[in-house]
gemmi code that builds the backbone of each chain (N, CA, C; Angstrom):
import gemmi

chains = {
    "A": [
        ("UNK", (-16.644, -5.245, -1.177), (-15.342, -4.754, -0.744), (-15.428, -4.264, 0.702)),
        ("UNK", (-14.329, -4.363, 1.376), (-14.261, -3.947, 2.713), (-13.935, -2.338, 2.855)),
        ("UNK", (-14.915, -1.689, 3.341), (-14.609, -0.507, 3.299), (-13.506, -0.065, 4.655)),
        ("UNK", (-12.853, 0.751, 4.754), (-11.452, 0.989, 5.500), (-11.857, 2.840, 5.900)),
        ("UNK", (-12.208, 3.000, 7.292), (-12.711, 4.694, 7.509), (-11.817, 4.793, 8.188)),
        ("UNK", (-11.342, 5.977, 8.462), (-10.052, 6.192, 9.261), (-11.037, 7.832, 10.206)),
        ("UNK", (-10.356, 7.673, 11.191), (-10.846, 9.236, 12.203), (-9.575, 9.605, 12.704)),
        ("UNK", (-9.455, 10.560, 13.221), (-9.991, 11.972, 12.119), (-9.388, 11.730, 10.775)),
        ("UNK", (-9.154, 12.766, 10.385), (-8.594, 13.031, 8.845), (-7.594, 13.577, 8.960)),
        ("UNK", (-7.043, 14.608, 9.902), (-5.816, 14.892, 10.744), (-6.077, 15.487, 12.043)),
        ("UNK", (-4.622, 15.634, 12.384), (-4.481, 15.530, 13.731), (-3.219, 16.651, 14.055)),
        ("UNK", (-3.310, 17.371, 15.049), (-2.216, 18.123, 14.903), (-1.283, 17.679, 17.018)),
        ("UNK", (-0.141, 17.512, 17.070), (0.043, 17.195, 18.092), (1.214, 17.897, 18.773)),
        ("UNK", (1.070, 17.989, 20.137), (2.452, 18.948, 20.715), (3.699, 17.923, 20.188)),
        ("UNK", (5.045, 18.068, 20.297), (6.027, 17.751, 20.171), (5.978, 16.447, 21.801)),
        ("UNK", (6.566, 15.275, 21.599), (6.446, 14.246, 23.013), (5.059, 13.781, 23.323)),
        ("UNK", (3.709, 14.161, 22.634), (2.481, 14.199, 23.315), (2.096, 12.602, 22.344)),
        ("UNK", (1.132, 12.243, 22.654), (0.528, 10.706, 21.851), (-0.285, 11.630, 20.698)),
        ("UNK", (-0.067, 10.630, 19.574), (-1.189, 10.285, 18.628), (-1.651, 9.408, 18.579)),
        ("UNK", (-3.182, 9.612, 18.367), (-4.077, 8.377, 18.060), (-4.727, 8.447, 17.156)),
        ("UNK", (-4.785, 7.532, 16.082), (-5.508, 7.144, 15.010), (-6.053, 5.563, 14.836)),
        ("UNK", (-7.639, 6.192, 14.779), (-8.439, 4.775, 14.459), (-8.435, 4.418, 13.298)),
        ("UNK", (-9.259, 3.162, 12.812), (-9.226, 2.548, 11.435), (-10.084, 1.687, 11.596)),
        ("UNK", (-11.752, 2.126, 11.495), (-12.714, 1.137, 11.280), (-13.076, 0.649, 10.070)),
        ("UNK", (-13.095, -1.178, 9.997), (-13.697, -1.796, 9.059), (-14.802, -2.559, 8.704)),
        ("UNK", (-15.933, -2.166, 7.721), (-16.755, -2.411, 7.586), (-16.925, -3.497, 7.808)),
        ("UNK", (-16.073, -4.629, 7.799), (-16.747, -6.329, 8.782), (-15.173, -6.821, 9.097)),
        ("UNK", (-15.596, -7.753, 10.273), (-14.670, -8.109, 10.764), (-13.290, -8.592, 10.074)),
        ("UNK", (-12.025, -8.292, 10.307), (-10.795, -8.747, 9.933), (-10.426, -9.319, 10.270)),
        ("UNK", (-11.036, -9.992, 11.611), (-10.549, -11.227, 12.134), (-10.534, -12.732, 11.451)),
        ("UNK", (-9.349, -13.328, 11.227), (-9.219, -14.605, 10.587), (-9.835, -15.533, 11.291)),
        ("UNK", (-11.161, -16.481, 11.397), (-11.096, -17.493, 11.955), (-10.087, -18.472, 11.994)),
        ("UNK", (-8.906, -18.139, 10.741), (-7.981, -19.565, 10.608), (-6.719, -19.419, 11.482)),
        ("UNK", (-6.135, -18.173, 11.850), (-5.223, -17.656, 12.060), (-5.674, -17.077, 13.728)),
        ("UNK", (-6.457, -16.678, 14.260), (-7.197, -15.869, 15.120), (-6.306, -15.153, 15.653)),
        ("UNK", (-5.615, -14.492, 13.672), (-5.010, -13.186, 13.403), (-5.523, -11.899, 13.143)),
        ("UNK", (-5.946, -11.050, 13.414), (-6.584, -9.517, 12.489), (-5.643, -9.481, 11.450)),
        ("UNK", (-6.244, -9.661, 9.953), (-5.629, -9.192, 8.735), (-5.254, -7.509, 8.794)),
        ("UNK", (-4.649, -6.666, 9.511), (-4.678, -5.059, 9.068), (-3.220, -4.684, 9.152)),
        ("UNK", (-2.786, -3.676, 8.617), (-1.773, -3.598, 8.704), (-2.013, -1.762, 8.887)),
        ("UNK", (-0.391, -1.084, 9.670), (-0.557, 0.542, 9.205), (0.718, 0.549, 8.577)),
        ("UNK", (0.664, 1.463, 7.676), (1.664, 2.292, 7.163), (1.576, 3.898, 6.870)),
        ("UNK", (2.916, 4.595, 7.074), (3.754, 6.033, 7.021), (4.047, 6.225, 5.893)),
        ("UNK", (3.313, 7.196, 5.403), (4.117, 7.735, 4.590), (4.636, 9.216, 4.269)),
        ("UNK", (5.528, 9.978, 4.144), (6.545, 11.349, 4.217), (5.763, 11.775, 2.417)),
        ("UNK", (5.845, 13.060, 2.859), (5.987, 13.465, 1.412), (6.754, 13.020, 0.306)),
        ("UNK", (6.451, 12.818, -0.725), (7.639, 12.677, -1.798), (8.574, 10.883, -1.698)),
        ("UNK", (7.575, 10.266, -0.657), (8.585, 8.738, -0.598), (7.037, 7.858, -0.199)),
        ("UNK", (7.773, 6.692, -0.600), (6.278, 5.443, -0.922), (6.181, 5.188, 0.603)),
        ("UNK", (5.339, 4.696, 0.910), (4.891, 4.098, 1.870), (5.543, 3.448, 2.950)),
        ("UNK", (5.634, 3.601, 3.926), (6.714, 2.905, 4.982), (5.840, 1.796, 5.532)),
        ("UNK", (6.006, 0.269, 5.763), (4.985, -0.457, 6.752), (5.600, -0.377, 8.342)),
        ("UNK", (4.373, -0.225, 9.206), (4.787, -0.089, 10.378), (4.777, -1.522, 11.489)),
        ("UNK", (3.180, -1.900, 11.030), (2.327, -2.590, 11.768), (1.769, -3.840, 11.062)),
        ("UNK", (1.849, -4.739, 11.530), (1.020, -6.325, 10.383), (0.476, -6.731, 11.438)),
        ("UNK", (-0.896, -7.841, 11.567), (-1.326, -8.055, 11.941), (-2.079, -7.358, 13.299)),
        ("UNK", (-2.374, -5.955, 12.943), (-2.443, -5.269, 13.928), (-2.079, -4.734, 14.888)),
        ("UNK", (-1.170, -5.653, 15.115), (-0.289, -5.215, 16.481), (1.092, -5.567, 16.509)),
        ("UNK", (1.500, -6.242, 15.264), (2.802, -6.784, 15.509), (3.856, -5.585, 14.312)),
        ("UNK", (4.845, -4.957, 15.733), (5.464, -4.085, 14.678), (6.444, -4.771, 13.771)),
        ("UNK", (6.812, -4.260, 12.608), (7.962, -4.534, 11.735), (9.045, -4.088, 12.165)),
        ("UNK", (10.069, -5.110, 11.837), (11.364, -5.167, 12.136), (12.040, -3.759, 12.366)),
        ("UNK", (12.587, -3.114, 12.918), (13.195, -1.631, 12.680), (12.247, -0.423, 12.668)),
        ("UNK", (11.007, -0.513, 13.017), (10.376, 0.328, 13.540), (10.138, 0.862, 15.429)),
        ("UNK", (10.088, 2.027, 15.450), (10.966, 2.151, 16.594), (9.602, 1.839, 17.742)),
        ("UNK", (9.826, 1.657, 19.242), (8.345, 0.597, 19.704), (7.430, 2.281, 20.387)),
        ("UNK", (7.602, 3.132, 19.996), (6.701, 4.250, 20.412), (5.447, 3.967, 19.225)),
        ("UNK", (5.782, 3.575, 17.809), (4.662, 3.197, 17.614), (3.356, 1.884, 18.131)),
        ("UNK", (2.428, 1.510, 17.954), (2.266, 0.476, 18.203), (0.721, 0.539, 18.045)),
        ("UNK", (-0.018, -0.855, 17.825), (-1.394, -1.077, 17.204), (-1.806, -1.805, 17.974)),
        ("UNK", (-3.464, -1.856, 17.666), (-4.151, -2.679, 18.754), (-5.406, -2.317, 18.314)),
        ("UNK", (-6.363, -3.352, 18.879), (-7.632, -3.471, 18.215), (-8.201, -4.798, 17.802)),
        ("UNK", (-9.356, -5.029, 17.630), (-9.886, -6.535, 16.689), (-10.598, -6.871, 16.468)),
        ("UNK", (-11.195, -6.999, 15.396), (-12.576, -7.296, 14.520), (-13.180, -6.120, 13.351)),
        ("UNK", (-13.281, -4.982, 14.332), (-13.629, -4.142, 13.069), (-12.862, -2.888, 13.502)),
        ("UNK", (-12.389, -2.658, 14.680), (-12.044, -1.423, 15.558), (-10.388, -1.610, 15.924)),
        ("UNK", (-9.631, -0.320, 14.823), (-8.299, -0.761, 15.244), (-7.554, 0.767, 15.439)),
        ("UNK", (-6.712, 0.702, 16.043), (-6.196, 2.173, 16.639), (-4.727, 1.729, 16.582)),
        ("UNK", (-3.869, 3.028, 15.640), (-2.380, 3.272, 15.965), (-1.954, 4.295, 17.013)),
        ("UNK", (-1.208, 3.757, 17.775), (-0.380, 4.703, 18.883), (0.841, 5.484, 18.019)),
        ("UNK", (1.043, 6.849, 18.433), (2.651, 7.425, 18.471), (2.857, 7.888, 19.818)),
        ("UNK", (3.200, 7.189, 20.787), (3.842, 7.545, 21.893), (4.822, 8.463, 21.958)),
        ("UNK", (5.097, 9.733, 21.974), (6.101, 10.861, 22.663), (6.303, 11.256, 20.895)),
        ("UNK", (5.321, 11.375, 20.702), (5.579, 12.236, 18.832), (6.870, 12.841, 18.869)),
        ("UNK", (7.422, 12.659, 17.717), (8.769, 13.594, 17.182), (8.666, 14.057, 15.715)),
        ("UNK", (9.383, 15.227, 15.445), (9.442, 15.649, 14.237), (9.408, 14.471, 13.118)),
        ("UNK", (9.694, 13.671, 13.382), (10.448, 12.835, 11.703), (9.072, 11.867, 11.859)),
        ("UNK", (7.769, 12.102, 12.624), (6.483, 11.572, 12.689), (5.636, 11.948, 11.936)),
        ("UNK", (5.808, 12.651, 11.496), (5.162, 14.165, 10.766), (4.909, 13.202, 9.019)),
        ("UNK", (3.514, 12.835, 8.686), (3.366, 11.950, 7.640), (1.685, 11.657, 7.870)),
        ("UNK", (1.529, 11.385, 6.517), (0.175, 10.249, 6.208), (0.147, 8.706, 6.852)),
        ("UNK", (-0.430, 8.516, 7.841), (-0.516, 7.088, 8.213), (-1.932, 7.083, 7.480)),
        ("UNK", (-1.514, 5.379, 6.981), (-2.646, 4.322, 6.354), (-2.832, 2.962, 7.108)),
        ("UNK", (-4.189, 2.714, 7.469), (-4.731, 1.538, 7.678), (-5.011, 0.716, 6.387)),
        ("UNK", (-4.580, -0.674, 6.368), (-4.900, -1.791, 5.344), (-5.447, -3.216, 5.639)),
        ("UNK", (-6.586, -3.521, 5.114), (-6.813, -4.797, 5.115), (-6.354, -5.894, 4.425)),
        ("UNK", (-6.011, -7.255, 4.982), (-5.464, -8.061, 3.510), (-6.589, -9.405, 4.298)),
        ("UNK", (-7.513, -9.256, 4.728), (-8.187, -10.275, 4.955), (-9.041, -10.791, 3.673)),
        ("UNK", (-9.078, -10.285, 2.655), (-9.824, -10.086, 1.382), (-9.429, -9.347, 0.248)),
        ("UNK", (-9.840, -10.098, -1.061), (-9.218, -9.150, -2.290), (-10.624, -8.510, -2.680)),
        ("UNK", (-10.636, -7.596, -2.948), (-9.636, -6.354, -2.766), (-8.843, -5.663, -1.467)),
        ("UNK", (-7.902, -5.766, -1.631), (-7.200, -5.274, -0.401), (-7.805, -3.208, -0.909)),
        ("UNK", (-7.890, -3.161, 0.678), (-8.635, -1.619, 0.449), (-7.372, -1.144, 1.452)),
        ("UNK", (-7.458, 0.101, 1.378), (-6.651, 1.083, 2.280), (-7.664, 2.116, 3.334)),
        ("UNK", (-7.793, 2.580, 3.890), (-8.218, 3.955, 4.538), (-7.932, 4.865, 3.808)),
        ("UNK", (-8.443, 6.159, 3.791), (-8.162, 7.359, 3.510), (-7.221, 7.976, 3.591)),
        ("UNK", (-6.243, 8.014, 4.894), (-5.128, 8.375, 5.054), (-5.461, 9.194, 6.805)),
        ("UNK", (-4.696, 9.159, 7.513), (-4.747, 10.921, 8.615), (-3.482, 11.289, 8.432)),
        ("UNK", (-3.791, 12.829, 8.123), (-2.515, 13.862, 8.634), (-1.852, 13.657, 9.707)),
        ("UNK", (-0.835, 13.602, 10.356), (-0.594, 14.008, 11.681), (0.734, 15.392, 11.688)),
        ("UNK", (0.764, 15.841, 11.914), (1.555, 17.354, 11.890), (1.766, 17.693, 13.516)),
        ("UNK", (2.814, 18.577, 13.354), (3.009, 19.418, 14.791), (2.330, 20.700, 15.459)),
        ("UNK", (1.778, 20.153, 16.591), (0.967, 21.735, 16.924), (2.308, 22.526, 17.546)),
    ],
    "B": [
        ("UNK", (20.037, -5.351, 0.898), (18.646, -4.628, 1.315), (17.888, -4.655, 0.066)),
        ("UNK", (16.500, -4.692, 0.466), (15.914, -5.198, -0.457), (15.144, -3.880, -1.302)),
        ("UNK", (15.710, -3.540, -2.756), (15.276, -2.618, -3.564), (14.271, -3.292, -4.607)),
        ("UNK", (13.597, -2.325, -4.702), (12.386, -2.019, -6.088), (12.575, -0.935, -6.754)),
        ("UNK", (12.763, -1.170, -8.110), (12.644, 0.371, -9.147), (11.883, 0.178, -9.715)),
        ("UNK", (10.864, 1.262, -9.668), (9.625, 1.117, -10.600), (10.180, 1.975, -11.723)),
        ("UNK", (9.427, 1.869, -13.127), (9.839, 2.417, -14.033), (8.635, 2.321, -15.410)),
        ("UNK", (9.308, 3.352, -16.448), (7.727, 2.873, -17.640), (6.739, 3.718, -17.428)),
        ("UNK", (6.426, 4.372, -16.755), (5.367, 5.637, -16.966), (5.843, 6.660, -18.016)),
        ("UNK", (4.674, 7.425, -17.879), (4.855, 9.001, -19.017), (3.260, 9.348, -18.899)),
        ("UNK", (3.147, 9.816, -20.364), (2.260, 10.678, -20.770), (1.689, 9.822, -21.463)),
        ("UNK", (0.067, 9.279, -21.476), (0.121, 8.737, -22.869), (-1.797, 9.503, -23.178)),
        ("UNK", (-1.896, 9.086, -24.088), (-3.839, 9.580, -24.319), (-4.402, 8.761, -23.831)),
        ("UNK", (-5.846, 9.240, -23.636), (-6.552, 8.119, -23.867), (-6.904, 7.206, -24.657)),
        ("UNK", (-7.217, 5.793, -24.131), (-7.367, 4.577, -24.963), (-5.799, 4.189, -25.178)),
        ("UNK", (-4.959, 4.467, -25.211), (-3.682, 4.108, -25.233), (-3.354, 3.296, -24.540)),
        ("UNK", (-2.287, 2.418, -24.489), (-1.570, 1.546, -23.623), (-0.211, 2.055, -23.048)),
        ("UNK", (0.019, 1.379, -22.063), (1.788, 1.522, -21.538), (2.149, 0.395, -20.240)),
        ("UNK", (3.518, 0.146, -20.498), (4.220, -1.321, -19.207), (4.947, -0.462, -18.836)),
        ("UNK", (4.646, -0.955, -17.397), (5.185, -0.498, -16.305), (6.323, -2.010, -15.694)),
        ("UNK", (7.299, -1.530, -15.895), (8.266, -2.496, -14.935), (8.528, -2.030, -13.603)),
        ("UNK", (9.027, -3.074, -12.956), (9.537, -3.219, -11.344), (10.866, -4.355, -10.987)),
        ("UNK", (12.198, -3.668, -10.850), (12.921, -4.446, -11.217), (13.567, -4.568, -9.453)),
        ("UNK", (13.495, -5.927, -9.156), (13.569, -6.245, -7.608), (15.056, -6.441, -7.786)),
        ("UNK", (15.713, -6.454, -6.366), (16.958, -6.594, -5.858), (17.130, -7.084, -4.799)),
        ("UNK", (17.821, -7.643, -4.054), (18.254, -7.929, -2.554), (17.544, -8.709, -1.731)),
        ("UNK", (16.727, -9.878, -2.720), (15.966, -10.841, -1.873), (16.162, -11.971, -2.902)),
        ("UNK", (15.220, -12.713, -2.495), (14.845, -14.161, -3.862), (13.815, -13.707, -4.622)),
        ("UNK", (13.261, -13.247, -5.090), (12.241, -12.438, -6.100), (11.363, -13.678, -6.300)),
        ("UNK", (11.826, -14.561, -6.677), (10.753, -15.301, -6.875), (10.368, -16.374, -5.786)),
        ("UNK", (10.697, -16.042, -4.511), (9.873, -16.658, -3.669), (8.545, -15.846, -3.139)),
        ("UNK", (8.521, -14.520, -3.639), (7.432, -13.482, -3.144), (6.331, -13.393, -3.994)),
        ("UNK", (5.234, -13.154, -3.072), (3.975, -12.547, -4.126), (4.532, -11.019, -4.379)),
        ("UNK", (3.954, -10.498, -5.755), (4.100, -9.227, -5.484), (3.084, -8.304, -6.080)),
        ("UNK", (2.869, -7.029, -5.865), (1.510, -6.523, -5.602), (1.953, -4.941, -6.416)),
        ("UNK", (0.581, -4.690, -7.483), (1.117, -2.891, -7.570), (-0.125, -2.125, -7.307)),
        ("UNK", (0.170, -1.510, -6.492), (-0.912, -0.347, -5.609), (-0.591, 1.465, -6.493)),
        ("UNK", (-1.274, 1.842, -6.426), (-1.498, 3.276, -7.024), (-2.272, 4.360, -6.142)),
        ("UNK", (-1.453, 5.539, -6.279), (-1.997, 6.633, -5.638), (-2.381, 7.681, -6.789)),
        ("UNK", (-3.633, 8.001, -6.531), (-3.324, 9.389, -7.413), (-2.885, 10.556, -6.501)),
        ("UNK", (-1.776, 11.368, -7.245), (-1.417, 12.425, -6.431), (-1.846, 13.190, -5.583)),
        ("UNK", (-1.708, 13.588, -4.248), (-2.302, 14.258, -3.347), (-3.221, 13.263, -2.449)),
        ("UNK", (-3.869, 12.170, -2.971), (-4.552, 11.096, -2.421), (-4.210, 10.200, -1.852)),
        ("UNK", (-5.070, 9.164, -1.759), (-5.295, 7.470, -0.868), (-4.610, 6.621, -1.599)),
        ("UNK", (-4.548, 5.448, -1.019), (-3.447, 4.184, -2.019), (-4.634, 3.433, -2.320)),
        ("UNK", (-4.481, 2.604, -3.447), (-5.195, 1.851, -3.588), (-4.713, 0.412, -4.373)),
        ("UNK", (-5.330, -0.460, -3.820), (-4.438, -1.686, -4.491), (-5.467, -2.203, -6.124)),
        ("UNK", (-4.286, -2.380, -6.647), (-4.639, -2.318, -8.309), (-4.520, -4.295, -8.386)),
        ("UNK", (-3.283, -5.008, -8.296), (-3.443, -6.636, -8.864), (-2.190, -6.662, -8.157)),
        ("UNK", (-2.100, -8.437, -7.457), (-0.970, -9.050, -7.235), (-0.732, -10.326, -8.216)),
        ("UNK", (0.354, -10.788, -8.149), (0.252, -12.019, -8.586), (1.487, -13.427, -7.667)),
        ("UNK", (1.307, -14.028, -7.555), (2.082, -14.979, -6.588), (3.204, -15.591, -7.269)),
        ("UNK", (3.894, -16.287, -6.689), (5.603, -16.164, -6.860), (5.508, -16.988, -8.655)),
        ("UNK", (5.012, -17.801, -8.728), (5.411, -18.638, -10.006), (4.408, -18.338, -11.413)),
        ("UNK", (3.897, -17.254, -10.719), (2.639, -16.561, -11.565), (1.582, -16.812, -11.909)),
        ("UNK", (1.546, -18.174, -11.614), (-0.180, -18.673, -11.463), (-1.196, -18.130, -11.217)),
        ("UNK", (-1.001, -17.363, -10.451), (-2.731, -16.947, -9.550), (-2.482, -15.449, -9.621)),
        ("UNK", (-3.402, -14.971, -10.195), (-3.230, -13.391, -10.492), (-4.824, -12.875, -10.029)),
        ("UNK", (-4.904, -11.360, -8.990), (-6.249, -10.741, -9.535), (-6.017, -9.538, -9.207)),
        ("UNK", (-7.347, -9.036, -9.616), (-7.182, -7.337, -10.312), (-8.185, -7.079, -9.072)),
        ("UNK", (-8.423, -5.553, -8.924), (-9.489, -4.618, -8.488), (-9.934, -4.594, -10.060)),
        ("UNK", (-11.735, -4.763, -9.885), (-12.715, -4.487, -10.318), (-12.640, -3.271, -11.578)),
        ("UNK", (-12.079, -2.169, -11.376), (-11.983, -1.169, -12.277), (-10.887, -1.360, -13.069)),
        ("UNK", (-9.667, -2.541, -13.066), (-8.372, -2.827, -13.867), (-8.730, -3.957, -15.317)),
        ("UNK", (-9.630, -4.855, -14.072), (-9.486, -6.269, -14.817), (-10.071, -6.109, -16.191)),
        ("UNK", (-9.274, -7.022, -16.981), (-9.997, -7.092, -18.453), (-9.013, -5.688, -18.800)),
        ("UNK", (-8.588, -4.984, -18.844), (-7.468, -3.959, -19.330), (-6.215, -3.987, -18.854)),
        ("UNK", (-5.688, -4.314, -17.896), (-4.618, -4.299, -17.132), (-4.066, -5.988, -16.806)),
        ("UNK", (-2.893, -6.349, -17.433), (-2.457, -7.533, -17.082), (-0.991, -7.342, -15.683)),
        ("UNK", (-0.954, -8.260, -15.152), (0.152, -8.484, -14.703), (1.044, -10.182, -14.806)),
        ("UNK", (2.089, -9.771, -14.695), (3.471, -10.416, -15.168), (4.231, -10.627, -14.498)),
        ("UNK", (5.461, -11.210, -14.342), (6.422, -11.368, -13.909), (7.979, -12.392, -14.649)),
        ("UNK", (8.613, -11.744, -14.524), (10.122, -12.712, -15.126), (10.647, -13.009, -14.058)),
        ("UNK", (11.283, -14.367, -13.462), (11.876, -14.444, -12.418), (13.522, -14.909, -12.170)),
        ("UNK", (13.542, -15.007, -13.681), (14.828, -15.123, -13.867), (15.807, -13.732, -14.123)),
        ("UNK", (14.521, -12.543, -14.369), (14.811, -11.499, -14.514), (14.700, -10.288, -13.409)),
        ("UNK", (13.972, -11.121, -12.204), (13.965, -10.336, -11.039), (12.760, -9.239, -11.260)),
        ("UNK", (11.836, -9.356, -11.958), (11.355, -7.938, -12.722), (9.723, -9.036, -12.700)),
        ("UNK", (8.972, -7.291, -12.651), (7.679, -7.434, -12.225), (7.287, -6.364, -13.592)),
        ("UNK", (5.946, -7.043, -13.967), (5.197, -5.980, -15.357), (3.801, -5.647, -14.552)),
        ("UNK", (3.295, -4.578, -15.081), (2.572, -3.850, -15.094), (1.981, -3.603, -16.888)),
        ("UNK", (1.015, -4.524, -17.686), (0.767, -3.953, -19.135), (-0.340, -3.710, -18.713)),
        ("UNK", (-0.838, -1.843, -19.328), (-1.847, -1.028, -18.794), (-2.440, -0.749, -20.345)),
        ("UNK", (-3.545, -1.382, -20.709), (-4.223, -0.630, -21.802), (-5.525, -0.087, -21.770)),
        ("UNK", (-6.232, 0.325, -22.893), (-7.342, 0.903, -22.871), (-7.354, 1.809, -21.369)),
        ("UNK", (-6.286, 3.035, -21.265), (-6.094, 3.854, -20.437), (-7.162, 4.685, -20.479)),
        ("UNK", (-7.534, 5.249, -18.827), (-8.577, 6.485, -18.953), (-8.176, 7.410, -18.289)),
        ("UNK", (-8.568, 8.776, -18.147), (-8.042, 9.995, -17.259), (-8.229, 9.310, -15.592)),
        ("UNK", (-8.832, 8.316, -15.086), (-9.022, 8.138, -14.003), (-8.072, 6.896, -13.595)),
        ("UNK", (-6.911, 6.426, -14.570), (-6.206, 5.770, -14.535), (-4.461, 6.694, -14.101)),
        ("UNK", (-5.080, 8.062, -14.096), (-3.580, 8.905, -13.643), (-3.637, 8.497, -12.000)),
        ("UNK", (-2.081, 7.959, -11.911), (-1.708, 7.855, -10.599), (0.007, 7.802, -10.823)),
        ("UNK", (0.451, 7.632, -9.418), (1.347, 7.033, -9.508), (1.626, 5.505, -9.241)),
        ("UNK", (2.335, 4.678, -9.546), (2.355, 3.742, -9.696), (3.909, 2.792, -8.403)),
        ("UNK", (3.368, 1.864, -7.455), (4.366, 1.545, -7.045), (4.159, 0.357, -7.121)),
        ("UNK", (5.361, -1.261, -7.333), (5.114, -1.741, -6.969), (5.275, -2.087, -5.458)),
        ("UNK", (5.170, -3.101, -5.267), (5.267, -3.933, -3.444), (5.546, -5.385, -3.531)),
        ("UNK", (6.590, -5.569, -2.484), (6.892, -6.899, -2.197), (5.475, -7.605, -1.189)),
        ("UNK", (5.262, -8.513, -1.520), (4.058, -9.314, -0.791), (2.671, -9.374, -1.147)),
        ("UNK", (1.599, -9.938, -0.639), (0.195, -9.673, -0.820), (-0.901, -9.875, 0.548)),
        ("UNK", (-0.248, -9.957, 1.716), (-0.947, -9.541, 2.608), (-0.156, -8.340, 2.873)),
        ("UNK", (0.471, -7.878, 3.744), (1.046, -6.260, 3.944), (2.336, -6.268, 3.034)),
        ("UNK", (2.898, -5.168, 2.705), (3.305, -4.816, 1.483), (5.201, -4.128, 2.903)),
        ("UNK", (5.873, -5.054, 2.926), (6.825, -4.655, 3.260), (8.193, -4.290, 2.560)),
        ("UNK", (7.926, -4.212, 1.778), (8.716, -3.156, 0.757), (8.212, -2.679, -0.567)),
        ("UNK", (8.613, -1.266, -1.051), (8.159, -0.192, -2.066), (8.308, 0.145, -3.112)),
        ("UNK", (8.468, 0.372, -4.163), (9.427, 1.129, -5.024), (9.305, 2.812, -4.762)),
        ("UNK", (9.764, 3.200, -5.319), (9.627, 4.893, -5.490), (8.427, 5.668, -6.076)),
        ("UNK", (7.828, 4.252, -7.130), (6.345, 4.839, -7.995), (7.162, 5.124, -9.276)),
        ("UNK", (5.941, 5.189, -10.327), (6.518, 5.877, -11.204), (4.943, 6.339, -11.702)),
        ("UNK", (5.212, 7.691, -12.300), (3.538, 8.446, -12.268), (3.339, 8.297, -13.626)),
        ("UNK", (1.594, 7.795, -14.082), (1.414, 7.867, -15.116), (0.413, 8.949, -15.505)),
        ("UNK", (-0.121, 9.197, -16.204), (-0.622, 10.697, -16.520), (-1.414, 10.362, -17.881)),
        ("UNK", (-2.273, 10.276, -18.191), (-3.610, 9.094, -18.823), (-3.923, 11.057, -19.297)),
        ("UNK", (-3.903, 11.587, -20.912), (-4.366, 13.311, -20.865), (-4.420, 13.299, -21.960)),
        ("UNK", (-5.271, 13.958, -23.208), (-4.931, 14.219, -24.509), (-4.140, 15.947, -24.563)),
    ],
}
model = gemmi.Model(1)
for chain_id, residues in chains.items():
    chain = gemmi.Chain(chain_id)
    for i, (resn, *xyz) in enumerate(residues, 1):
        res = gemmi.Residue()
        res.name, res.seqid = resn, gemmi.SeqId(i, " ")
        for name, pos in zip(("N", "CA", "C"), xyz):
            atom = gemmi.Atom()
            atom.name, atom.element = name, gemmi.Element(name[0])
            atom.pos, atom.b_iso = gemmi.Position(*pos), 0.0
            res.add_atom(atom)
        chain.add_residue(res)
    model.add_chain(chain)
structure = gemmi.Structure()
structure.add_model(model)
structure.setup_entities()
């Protein structure tokens, strides 16, 4: 199985300031077929399922607003929150789908300092 | 817009069984793979089995298979979840997901609770 580590574990950030969260995977996610990265991130709020943000590493989903944004490839992948705002405030998850079992990361906090 | 209701959890003992449905809306249901991932409360997600649009090709995580089937009706829009030979390490909540590479839509979960 592909193991999925996430750094830190949380993060606390001024109001407008960046977050950054990594998401290293134990072997490469890079598709030779696609010379796509299989990873995806997702948000999630207390009390509600999972929001997807990010597929293929870097490509955001439809209606997500572009302060987020991903980047990275092979085993080393990092989410941006450009100019943090309150309604940021959630568990982001890194995911692999280059392989079954699809694994997740751990999760990071991100909160307001 | 495209909805999922998960549904079919409770309480049950151990060694017990229970189905979990997922009743889709606002797409073609059966042109999608679809996938059910589990959190246990306070925790990480973890992906449990997908199965692909016409139901052919199904697989589990390692700790499901051989107890846990998955299903689908597509005339019924609706996704199964049959969970038996339950253990205390089988409490989570339960969501399904549209897809099987990234999971772009959710249900709400529905929590199961595996306790004598």
């Amino acid at each position: 199985d592909i193991v999925m580590t996430q750094s830190p574990d949380s993060l606390a950030v001024s109001l407008g300031e960046r977050a950054t969260i990594n998401c290293k995977t134990s072997q490469s996610v890079l598709s030779s077929s696609s010379n796509k990265n299989d990873l995806a991130w997702y948000q999630q709020k207390p009390g509600q399922p999972p929001k997807l943000l990010i597929y293929w590493a870097s490509t955001r989903e439809s209606g997500v607003p572009d302060r987020f944004s991903g980047s990275g490839s092979g085993t080393d992948f990092t989410l941006t929150v450009n100019s943090l705002q309150a309604e940021d405030v959630a568990v982001y998850y890194c995911q692999q789908f280059y392989t079954t079992p699809r694994t997740f990361g751990q999760g990071t906090k991100v909160d307001i300092k | 817009e495209v909805y999922l209701v998960d549904s079919g959890g409770g309480l049950v003992q151990p060694g017990g069984s229970l189905r979990l449905s997922c009743a889709a809306s606002g797409f073609t249901f059966s042109d999608y793979w679809m996938t059910w991932v589990r959190q246990v409360p306070g925790k990480g997600l973890a992906w449990v089995a997908h199965i692909n649009p016409d139901g052919s090709e199904k697989e589990f995580v390692d700790s499901v298979r051989g107890r846990f089937a998955i299903s689908r009706d597509n005339a019924k829009n609706s996704l199964f979840l049959q969970m038996s030979r339950l253990r205390a390490d089988d409490t989570a909540v339960y969501y399904c997901a549209r897809g099987h590479w990234w999971f772009e839509a959710w249900g709400q979960g529905t929590l199961v609770t595996v306790s004598s």
